[in-house]
C-alpha positions in Angstrom: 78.5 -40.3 -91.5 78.7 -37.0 -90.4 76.3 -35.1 -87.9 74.3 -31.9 -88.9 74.2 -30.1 -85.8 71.4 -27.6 -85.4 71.9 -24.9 -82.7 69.4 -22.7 -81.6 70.5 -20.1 -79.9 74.6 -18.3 -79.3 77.0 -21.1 -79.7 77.4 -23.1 -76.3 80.3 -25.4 -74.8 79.3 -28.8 -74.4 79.4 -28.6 -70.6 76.8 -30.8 -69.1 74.1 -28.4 -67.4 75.3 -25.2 -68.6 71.7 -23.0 -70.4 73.2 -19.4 -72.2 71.1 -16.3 -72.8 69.8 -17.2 -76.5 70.2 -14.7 -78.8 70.1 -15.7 -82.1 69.4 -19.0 -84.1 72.2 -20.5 -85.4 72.3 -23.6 -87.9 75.5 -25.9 -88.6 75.2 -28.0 -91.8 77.6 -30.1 -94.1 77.1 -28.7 -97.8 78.0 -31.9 -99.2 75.8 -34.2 -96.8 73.2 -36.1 -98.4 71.4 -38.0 -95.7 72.3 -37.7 -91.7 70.5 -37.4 -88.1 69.2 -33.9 -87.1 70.0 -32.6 -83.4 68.2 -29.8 -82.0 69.8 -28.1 -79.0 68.2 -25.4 -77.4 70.4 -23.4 -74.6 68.0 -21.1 -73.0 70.2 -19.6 -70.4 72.2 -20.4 -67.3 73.5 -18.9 -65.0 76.2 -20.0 -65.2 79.8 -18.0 -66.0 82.1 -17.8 -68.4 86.0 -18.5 -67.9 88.7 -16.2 -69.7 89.3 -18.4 -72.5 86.0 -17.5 -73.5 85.5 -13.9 -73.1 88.1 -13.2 -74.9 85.0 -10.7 -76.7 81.8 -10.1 -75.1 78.2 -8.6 -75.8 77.2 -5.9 -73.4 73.4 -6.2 -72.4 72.0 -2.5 -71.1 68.2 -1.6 -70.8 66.7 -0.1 -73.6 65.9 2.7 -71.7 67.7 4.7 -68.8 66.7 7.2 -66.3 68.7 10.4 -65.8 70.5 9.6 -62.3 69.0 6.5 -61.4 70.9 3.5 -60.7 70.7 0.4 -63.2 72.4 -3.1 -64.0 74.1 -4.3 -67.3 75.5 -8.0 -68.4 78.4 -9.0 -70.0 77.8 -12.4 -72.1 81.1 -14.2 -73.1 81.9 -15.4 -76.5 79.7 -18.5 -75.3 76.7 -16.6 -74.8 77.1 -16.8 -70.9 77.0 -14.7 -67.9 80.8 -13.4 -67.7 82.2 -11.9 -64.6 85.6 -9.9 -63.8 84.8 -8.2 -67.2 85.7 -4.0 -67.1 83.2 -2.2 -68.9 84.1 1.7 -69.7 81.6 3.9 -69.6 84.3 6.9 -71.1 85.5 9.9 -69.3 87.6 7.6 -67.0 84.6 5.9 -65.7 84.7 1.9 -65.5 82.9 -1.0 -63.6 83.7 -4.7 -63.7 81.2 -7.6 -63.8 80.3 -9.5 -60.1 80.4 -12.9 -59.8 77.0 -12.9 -61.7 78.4 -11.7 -65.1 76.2 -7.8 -64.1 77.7 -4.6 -62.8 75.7 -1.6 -60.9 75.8 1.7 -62.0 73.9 5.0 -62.0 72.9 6.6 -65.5 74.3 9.9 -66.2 72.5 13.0 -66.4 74.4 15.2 -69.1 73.8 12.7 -72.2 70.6 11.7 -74.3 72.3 8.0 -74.8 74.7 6.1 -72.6 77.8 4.1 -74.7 79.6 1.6 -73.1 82.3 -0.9 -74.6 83.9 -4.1 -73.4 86.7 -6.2 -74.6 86.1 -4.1 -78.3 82.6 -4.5 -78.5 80.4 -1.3 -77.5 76.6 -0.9 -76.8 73.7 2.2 -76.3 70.5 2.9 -74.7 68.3 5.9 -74.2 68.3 8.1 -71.4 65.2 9.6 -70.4 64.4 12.3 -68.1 63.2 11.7 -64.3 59.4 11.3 -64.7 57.9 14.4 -63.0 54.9 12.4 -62.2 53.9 9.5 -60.8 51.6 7.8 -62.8 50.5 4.1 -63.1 53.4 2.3 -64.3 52.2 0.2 -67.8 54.8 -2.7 -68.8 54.7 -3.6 -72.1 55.6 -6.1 -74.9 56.3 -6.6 -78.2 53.6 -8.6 -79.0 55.5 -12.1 -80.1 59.3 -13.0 -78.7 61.5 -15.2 -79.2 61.2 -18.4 -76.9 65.2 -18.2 -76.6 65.7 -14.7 -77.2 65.8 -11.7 -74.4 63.2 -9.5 -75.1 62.6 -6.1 -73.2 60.0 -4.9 -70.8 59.3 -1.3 -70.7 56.9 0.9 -68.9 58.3 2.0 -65.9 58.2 0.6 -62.3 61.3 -1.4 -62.2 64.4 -1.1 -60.2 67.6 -0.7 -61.2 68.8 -3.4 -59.0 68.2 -6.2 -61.1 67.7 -9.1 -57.9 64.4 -6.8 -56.8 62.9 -7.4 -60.3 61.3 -10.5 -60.4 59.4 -12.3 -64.3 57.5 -15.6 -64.6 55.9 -16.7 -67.6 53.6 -18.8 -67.8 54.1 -19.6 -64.0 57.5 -20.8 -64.7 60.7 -18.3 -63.6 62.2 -16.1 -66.0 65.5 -14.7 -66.1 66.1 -11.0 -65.5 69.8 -9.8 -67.3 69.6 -6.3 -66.7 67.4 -3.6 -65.0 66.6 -0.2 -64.9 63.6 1.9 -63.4 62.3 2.3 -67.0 63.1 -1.4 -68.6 63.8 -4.7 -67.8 65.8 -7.3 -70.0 63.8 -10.7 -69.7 65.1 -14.5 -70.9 62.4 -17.1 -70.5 62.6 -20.5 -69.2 64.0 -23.6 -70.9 61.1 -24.8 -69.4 58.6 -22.3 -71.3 56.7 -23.6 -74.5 56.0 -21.6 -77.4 52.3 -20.2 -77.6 50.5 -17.5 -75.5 52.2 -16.1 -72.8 51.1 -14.4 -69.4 53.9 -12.6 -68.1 54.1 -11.6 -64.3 56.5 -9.0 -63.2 56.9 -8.4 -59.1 59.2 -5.8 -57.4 59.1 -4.6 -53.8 56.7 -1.8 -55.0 54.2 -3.7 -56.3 53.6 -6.4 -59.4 52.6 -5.9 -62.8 51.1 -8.4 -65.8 51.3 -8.3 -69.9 50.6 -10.6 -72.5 52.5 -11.8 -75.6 53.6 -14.8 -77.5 56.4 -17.2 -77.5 57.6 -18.1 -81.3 60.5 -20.7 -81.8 62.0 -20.6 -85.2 63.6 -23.8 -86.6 64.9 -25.3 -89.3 65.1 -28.3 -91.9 67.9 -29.8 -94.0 68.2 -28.3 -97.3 66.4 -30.4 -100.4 67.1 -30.8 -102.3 70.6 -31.6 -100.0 73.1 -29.5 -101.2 75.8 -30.0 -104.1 78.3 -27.3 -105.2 76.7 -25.2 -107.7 73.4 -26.7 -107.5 70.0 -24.6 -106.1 68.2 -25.6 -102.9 66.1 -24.3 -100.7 66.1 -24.0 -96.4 62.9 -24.3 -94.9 61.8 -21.9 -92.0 59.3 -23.0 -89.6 57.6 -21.1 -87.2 56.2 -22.9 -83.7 53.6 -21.0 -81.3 52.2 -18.4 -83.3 50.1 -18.2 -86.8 50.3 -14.5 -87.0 53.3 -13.7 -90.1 56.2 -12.5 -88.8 59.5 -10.8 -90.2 63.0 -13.0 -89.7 65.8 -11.7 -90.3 68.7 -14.4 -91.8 72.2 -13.9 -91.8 74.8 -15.7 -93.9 77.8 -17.0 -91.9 79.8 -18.0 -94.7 79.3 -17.1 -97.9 81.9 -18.8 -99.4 80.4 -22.2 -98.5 76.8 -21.1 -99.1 75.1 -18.4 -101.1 71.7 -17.0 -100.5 70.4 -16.1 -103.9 68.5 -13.3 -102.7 71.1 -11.4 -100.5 73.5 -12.9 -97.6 71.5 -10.8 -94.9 67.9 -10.7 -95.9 64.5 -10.2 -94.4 61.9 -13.1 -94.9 58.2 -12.9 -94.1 56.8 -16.1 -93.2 53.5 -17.0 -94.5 51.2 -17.0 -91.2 48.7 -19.9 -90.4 48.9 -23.3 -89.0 51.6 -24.0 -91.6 53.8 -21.2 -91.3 56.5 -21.0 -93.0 58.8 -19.3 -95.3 62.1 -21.1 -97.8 65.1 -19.3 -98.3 66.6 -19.9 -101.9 70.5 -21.0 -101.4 73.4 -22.6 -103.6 76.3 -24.7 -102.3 79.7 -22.8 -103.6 81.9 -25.2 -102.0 82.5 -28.3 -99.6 82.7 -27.6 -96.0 80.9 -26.5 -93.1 78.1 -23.7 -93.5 76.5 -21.4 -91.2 73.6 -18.9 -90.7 71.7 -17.4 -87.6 67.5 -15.6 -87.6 66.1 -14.0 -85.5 62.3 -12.5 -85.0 61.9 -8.6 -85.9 60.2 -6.2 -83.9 58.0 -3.7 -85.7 60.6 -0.7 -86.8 60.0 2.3 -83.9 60.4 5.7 -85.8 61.2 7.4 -82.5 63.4 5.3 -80.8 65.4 5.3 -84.4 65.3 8.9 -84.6 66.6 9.3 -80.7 69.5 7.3 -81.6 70.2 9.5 -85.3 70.0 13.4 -83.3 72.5 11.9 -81.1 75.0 9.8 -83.5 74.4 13.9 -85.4 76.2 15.0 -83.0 79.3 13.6 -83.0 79.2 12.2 -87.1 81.9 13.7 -89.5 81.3 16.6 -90.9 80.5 15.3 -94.3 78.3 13.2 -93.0 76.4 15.4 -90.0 73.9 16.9 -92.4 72.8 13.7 -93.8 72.2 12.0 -90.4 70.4 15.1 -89.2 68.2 14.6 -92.6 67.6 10.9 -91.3 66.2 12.1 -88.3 64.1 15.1 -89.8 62.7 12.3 -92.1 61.8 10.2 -89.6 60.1 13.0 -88.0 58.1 14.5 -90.6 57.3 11.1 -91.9 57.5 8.0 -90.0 55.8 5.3 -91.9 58.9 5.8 -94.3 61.4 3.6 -91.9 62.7 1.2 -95.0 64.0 4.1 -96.8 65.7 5.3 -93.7 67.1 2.1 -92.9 68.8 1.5 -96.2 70.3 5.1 -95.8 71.2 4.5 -92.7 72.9 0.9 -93.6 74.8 2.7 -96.7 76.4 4.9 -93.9 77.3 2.0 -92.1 78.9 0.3 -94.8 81.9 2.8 -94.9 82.1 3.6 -91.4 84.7 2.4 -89.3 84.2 1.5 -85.5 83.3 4.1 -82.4 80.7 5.6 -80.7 79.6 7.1 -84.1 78.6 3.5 -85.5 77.5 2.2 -82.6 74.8 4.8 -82.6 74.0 4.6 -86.5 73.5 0.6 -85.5 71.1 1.4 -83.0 69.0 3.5 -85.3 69.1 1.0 -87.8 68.4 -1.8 -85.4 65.5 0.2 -84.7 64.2 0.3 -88.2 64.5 -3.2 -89.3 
């Protein structure tokens, strides 16, 4: 009999003591398996790094927010969701880093850009620049209000360093995991050890220490049922631990020639809030084998970090396409309770635009809208 493994989190060798940064939640199933054992294996991150045969492509982690010619730290994550180190990240104009023996480089924001965008090994990523505060206020972390339990999750506000080792996070009492810093954000990874539920978490730098609340939410899910047979309906079951508020997951399709969602391969789903909370994703088997799909938690959509991102990508879109972005962004300004419409504009664009700095942008804005 076959095993239905269950993976919560970036896929992960099987090396014994090894915890990756979590990003997603992935399940494995057989679509022809009738009865079997369910593991759950949850690899909340370790620090441990990745070798070359598996960074052969890498996710770039960068603050959400920069400062304007203040120093910062970024991660690579190899194919296995680890810390990668000896990675070069280009930063364009002949400007490169590489990764220390912790899988993060140092460097200082620029000051002649409203976004920063890096690339590694094919992949690219963007954050924000902001201007040097001109004064100095209280700083004021905040959270989104629930996270994922094996997700990073950003901490903005201000107060930080851009050293990432002189930013300290516990939650709960327990250590977090800082991947990348700057003086306006930090990029946090709880605990394997933290519990879904109400969280306290505790942020110290030489400067002083800071405290905000949220929630820890695991997702999981069950075995189809009915179990799956080729051109037969089922359902996948959505559970949501540590919270009974409703939240927004959105559910990718890794292989939809195996599986089909009936409702769309990438779809938002709303769970139903309360003690039992919950949501079922409608599904057919296609055809034997193997099938795959990752959630993850939504945030709420922020108009202006969208629109940030869309008066930048303007900037450097095609021509024929420069005065609907810049229409995106007037929308957003003029109205921004109307981020769904935006975000399916914005996808259209995506959907015929090939990769560069251009797309990476338009994926920020839209990542910001969803």
């Amino acid at each position: 009999m076959r095993q239905i493994r269950f993976l919560s989190g970036l896929w992960v060798t099987n090396s014994a003591k090894a915890w990756a940064p979590a990003l997603i939640l992935c399940a494995v199933c057989s679509a022809l398996l009738v009865c079997g054992c369910l593991f759950l294996i949850c690899a909340p991150a370790a620090q441990a790094q990745s070798t070359a045969a598996t960074t052969w492509t890498v996710t770039v982690v960068l603050p959400a927010r920069l400062v304007a010619g203040q120093p910062a730290t970024l991660a690579v994550l190899g194919v296995d969701g680890r810390l990668a180190d000896g990675i070069t990240v280009d930063f364009g104009k002949g400007q490169r880093v590489k990764t220390d023996k912790t899988g993060r480089a140092f460097f200082t924001a620029p000051t002649d850009a409203p976004v920063l965008i890096v690339s590694a090994a094919g992949n690219s990523a963007a954050a924000l620049i902001d201007a040097p505060a001109t004064a100095g206020g209280e700083p004021t972390p905040s959270v989104s209000p629930v996270v994922s339990q094996v997700d990073r999750f950003s901490v903005c506000g201000g107060g930080f360093r851009g050293d990432v080792d002189a930013n300290h996070a516990s939650i709960n009492g327990d250590r977090s995991f800082v991947l990348a810093s700057s003086p306006e954000c930090i990029v946090v990874l709880a605990s394997p050890r933290a519990l879904p539920g109400p969280a306290k978490l505790l942020i110290e730098t030489p400067v002083g220490q800071w405290t905000a609340t949220t929630t820890l939410a695991s997702l999981h899910f069950d075995p189809p049922l009915p179990p799956l047979v080729a051109e037969k309906r089922s359902k996948l079951a959505l559970h949501v631990q540590g919270t009974d508020q409703a939240l927004r997951v959105w559910v990718e399709n890794q292989t939809p020639g195996v599986l089909r969602f009936l409702r769309g391969d990438r779809q938002e789903v709303l769970t139903s809030g309360g003690p039992q909370n919950s949501a079922e994703i409608e599904v057919q088997a296609i055809a034997t084998g193997d099938f795959s799909f990752h959630g993850r938690i939504l945030a709420a959509p922020d108009a202006g970090v969208a629109r940030r991102y869309l008066t930048a990508a303007e900037a450097i879109a095609p021509k024929d396409l420069q005065h609907v972005v810049k229409n995106l962004a007037e929308r957003l300004t003029h109205h921004p309770g109307d981020t769904q419409k935006v975000w399916h504009d914005a996808e259209a664009i995506l959907s015929t635009t090939m990769a560069g700095d251009f797309r990476t942008l338009m994926e920020c804005a839209a990542a910001a809208l969803e």
